[in-house]
LOKOL-322201 format. One record per residue (C-alpha): x, y, z; residue in one letter. Coordinates in steps of 0.02 Angstrom, whole numbers, padded with zeros to 5 digits, always signed. Each point is the difference from the previous one (the first is absolute). Example, Ala and Ser with C-alpha at 12.3 -4.5 7.8 and 13.67 -1.06 7.14 Angstrom:
2
+00615-00225+00390a+00069+00172-00033s
END
This chain:
381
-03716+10012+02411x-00127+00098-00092x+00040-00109-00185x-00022-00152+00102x-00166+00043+00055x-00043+00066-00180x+00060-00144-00059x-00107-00135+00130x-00154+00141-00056x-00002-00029-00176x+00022-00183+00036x-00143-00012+00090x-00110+00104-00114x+00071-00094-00149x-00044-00169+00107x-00203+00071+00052x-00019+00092-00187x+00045-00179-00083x-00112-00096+00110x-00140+00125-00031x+00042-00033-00163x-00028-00178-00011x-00163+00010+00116x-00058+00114-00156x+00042-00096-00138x-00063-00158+00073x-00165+00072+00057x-00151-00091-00072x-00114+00116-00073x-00161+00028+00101x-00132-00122+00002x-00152+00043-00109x-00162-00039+00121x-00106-00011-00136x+00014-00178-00084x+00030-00007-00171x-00159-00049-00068x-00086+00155+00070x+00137+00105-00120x-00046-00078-00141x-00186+00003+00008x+00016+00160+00014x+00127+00019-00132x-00131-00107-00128x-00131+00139+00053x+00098+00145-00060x+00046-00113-00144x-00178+00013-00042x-00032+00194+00050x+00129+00034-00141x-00144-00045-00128x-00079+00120-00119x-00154+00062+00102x-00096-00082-00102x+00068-00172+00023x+00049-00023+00185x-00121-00098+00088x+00062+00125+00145x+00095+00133+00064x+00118+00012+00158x+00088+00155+00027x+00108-00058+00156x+00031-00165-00069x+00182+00031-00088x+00059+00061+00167x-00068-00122+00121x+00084-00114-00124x+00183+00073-00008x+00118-00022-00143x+00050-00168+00015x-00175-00089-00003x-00042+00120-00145x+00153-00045-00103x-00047-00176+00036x-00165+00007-00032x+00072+00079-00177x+00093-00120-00045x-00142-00134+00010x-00144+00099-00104x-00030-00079-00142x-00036+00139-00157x-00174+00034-00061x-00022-00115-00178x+00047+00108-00151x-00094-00117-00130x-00134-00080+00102x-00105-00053-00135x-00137+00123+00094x+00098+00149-00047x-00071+00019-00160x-00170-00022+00033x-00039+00083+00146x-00027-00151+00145x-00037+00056+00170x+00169-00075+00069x+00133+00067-00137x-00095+00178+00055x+00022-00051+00192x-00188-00064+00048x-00144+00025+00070x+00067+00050+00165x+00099+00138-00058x-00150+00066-00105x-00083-00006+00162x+00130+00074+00117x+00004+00134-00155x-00158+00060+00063x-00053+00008-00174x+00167+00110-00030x+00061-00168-00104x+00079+00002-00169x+00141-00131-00061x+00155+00020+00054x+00137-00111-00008x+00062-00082+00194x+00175-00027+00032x-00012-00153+00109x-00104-00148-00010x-00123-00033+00139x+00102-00049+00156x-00025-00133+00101x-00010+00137+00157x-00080+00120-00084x-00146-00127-00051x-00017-00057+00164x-00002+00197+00084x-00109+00026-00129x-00137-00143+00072x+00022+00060+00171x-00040+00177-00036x-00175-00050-00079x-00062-00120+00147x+00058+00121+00119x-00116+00140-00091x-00109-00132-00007x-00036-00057+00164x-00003+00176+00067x-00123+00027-00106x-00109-00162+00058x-00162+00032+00064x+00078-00055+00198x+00091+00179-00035x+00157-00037+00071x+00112+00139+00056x+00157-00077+00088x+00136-00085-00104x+00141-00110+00080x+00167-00014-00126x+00078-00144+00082x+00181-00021-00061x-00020+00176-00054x+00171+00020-00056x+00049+00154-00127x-00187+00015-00035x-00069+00179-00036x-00173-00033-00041x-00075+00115+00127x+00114+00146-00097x-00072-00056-00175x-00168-00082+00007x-00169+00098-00020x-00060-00081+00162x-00167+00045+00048x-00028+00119+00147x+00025-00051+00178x+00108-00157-00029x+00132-00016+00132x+00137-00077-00048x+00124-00116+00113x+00149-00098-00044x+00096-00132+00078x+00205-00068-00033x+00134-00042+00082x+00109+00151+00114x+00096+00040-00114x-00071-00003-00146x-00132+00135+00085x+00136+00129+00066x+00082-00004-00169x-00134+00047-00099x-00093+00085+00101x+00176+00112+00000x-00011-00013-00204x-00174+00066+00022x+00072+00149+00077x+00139+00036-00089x-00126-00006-00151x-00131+00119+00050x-00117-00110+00041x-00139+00055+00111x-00017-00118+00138x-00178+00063+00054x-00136+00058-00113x-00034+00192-00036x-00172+00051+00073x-00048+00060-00153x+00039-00149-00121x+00139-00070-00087x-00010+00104-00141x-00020+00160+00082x+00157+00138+00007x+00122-00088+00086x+00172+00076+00079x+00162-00032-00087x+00032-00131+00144x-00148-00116-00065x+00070-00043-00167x-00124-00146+00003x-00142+00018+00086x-00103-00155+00112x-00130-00059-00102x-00079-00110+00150x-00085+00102+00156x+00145-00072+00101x+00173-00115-00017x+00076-00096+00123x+00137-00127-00016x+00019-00119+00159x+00141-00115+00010x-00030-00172+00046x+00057-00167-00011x-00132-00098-00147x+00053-00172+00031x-00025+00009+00173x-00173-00006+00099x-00063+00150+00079x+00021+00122-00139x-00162+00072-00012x+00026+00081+00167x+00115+00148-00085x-00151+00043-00121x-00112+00017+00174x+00119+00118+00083x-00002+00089-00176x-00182+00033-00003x-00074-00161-00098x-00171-00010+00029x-00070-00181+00012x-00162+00047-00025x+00025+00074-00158x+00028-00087-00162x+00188-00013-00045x+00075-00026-00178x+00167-00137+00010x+00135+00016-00101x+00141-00124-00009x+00108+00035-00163x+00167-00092-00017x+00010-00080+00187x-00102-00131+00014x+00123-00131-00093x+00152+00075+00117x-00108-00106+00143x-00023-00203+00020x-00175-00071-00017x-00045+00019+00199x+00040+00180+00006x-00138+00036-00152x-00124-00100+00089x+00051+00111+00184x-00011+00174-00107x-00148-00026-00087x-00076-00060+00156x+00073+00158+00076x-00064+00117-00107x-00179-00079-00005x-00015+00007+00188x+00015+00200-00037x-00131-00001-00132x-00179+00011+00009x-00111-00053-00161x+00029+00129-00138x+00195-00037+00035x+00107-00034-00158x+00171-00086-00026x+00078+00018-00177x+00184-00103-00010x+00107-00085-00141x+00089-00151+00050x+00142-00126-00092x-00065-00176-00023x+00045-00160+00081x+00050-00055-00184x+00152+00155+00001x+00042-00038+00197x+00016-00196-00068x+00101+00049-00150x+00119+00113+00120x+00030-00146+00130x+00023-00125-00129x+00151+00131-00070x-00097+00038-00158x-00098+00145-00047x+00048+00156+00110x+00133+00067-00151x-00126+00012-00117x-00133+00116+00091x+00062+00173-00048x-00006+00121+00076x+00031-00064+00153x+00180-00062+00017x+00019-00208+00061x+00081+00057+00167x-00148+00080+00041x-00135-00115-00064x+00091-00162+00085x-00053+00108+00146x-00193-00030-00037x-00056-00106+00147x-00177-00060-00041x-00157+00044-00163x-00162-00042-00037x-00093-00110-00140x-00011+00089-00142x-00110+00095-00086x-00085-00134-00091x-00041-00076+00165x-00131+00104+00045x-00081-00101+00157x+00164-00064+00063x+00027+00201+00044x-00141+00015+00057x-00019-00142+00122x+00169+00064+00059x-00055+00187+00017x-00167-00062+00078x+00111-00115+00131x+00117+00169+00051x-00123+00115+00084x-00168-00046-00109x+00066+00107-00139x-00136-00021-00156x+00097-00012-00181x-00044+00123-00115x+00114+00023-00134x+00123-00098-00059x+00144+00018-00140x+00162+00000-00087x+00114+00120-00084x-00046-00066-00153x-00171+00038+00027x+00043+00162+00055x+00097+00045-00141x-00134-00058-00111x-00100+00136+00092x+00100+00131-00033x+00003-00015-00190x-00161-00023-00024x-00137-00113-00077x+00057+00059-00164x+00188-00084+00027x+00034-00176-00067x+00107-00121+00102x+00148+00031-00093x-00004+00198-00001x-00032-00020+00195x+00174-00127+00006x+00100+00127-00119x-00036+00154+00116x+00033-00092+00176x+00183-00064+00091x-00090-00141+00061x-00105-00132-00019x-00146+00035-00084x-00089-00155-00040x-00119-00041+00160x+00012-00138+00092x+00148-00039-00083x+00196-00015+00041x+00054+00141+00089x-00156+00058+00022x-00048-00133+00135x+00136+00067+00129x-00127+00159+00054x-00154+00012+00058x-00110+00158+00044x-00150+00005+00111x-00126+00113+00083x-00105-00070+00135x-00133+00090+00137x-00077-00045+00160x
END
């Protein structure tokens, strides 16, 4: 009696341990909440980071980790080297030596040193962002609230010398905002700023201090009316001017939802107000429909470009933006550009066309090919 029911025992457990087993084995691996995209941005910053300290146009501590390995392997794999022979080399040219905006990030620390990568299409574009952001701070309006929309793996608030008093709110999806805002932790990020400054003695805890007076991320749906109520409950003051950011979302929504969050956001700003966005063209979001186009705009895989619902003119097309900005809340144009024109900023006056093209993985020639899929702006109220 007693082998039988040893026997019907081990049958059984053999029986439950094979079909835990198989649940194991075919268990798909956890979701990642954050998209993609938001990996490798971040992955394309640390890219950039890794530059001699003279030659990064910036530096982000926590961006390798929000990235994980996979988007920075990626993100590897795609850099394209720095030229060895650019004609430049020899003779000193702002570009082969990294440009004028790493002599000024330098802080007149500069001397030549050789990058590794080429300017990235990312970095290029974080690099933009970061200066209109300083920028319209800095406007005579004095603005001292910022709202990341699509925030992301951003860590600007961790790495930026904002000026003092600027509260700082963000806005993404669920998920997106519990898993980074768990990163954060995990990181040693301080979540709210130290009363005596960011760069006072910290603990060990606050391996990276809050550069902003304050940091909240809010999740809410973008694409979706009603939004702005989030950044209410959060503390937004509508009587006080706001600085806008929309980096890499803006093309992830169709024509109508642009119009509705620009609208959105302007009914929250007084005059003094600032929105500062980059935007695909209609030329790319034609290309991608009509099958054509999406392979080629590294580094941004097709699957995720043919997601790209909706652009603007581009940049060449100054009061077409405009009229559309002015139509979407009364925003007023201010500035308006490409990569191209960007890059051509960061190398300097003293950089021909060519040494510009050699020491860029993109387009470089404005107005021009590739160059005509991305548009910049900055507009006020």
């Amino acid at each position: 009696m007693s082998r039988a029911v040893t026997a019907l025992l081990s049958l059984t457990l053999g029986i439950s341990l094979g079909r835990f087993l198989r649940r194991l084995l075919s268990r798909k691996p956890a979701e990642d909440p954050v998209p993609a995209s938001g990996r490798l941005i971040a992955a394309w910053r640390a890219l950039e980071s890794l530059e001699p300290p003279s030659q990064r146009l910036f530096l982000d501590p926590l961006a390798s980790a929000l990235a994980g390995p996979a988007a920075i392997h990626e993100a590897l794999s795609l850099a394209v080297p720095w030229p060895q022979n650019s004609s430049s080399d020899s003779d000193g040219g702002e570009a082969a030596n990294g440009g004028a905006a790493a002599k000024e990030a330098s802080g007149g620390a500069y001397r030549a040193e050789r990058r590794r990568f080429c300017y990235s299409n990312v970095g290029t574009r974080v690099w933009w962002f970061d200066r209109q952001l300083l920028a319209a701070l800095a406007s005579p309006a004095a603005p001292r609230q910022v709202v990341l929309l699509g925030a992301g793996m951003d860590s600007r608030p961790w790495r930026m010398p904002l000026l003092p008093g600027v509260r700082w709110l963000e806005v993404d999806v669920p998920g997106v905002v519990a898993a980074k805002r768990r990163r954060l932790d995990q990181l040693g990020a301080a979540l709210e700023a130290s009363p005596a400054g960011p760069d006072a003695a910290l603990p060990a805890a606050a391996a990276h201090p809050l550069r902003a007076a304050s940091w909240a991320a809010l999740s809410a749906d973008l694409a979706r009316p009603g939004w702005s109520a989030a950044l209410g409950a959060a503390g937004l003051d509508p009587r006080q001017p706001t600085v806008w950011v929309a980096e890499g979302l803006l093309m992830y929504l169709d024509e109508g939802q642009v119009a509705a969050l620009l609208q959105e956001a302007a009914a929250a700003s007084p005059p003094g107000s600032a929105f500062i966005a980059h935007h695909c063209t209609r030329e790319l979001i034609a290309l991608v429909r009509g099958g054509a186009g999406a392979a080629a705009y590294a580094p941004f895989p097709p699957e995720l470009v043919s997601t790209w619902r909706s652009g603007f003119p581009p940049a060449d097309e100054a009061e077409a933006i405009a009229a559309e900005l002015r139509s979407a809340g009364g925003w007023q144009l201010q500035r308006v550009t490409s990569r191209a024109r960007i890059a051509a900023e960061i190398c300097g006056s003293g950089s021909s066309a060519g040494e510009v093209a050699a020491c860029c993985d993109f387009e470089a020639r404005p107005d021009a090919g590739r160059d005509r899929w991305t548009v910049f702006v900055s507009a006020t109220k």
